[in-house]
C-alpha positions in Angstrom: 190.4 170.4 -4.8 192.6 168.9 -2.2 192.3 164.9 -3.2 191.7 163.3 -6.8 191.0 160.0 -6.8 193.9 158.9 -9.6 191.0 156.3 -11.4 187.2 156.6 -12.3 185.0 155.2 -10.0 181.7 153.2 -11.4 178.8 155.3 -9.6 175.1 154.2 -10.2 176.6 153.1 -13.4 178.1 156.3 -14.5 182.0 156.3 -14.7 183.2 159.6 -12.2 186.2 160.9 -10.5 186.0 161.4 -6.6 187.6 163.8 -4.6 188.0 165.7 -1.4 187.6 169.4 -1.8 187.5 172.1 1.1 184.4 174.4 0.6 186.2 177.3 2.7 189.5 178.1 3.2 188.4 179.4 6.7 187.4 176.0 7.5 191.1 175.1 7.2 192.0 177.5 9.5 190.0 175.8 12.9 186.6 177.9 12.1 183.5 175.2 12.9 183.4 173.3 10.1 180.5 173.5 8.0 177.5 170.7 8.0 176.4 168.8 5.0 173.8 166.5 4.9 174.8 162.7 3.8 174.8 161.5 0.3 175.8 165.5 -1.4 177.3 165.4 -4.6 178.1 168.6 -6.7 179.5 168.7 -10.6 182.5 170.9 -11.1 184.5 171.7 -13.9 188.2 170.9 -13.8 190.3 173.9 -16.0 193.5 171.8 -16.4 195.3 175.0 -18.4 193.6 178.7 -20.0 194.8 180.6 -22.9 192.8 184.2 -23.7 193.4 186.0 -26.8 195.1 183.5 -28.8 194.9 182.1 -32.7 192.9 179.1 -32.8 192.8 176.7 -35.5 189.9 173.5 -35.4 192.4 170.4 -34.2 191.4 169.1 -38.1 194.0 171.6 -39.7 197.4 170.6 -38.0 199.3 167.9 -39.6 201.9 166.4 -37.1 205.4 166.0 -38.8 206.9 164.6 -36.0 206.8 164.6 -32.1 206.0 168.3 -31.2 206.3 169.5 -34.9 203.3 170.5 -36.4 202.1 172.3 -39.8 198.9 173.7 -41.3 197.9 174.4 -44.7 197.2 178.2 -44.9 194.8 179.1 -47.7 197.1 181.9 -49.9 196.0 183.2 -53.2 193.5 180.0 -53.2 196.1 177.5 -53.2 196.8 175.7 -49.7 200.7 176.0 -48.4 202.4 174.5 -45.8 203.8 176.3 -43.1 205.4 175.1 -39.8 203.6 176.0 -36.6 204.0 176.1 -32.7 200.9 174.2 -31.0 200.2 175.2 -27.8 196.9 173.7 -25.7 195.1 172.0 -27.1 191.9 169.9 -26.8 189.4 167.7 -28.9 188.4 170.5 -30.8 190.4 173.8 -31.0 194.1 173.8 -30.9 196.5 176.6 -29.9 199.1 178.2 -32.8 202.0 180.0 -30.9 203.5 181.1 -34.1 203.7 180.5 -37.9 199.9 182.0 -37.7 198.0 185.5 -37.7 194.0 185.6 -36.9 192.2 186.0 -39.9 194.5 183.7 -42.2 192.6 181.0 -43.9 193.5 177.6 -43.0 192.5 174.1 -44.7 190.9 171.0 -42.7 190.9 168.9 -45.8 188.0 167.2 -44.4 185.4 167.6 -47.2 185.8 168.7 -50.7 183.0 171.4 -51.6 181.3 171.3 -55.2 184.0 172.5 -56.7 186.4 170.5 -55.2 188.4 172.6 -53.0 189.5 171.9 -49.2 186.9 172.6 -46.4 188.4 176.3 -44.8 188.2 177.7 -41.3 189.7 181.0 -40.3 192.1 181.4 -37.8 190.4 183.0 -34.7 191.7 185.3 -32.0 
């Protein structure tokens, strides 16, 4: 992507973001540019950031104690306890833990108590 248009534009009633793109770095380079007929569109997907093999936790779990300091309750001998965690990126539904975290510890949402009314759990994936 070369251009992103910095606001959504209203397209056939759907809200999108335009931009210039160069399909061929060769093209860049004074090769005969390559003919599209009028009126293409394509959908891409913008990866803003990528992390691979790190703990996750479901965005639900982290408590924010104050700007950029974060905690989770990790399930230990059934009981939830706090402990302090490092976020790192996160999205609407998965958030990164830096440290303060191993895969395979039990964390609590709180969302939902269960029939015996304990906290909701999801397990900290790698």
């Amino acid at each position: 992507m070369t251009l992103i248009t910095p606001q959504l534009v209203n397209v056939s009633g759907s809200s999108v973001v335009e931009g210039d793109v160069v399909l061929d770095a060769r093209q860049a380079a004074g090769v005969p540019a390559l003919t599209l007929p009028l009126g293409v569109t394509a959908a891409v997907d913008v990866i803003a950031a990528q992390a691979n093999n790190v703990v996750l936790v479901p965005v639900q779990a982290l408590h924010q104690l104050s700007a950029n300091s974060y905690a989770v309750f990790v399930v230990v001998g059934g009981k939830p306890t706090l402990r302090i965690v490092t976020v790192g990126l996160q999205d609407g539904t998965f958030a990164e833990i830096k440290t303060g975290l191993k895969a395979g510890e039990v964390v609590s949402t709180g969302l939902q108590a269960t029939q015996n009314n304990t906290n909701t759990q999801a397990v900290a994936t790698p």
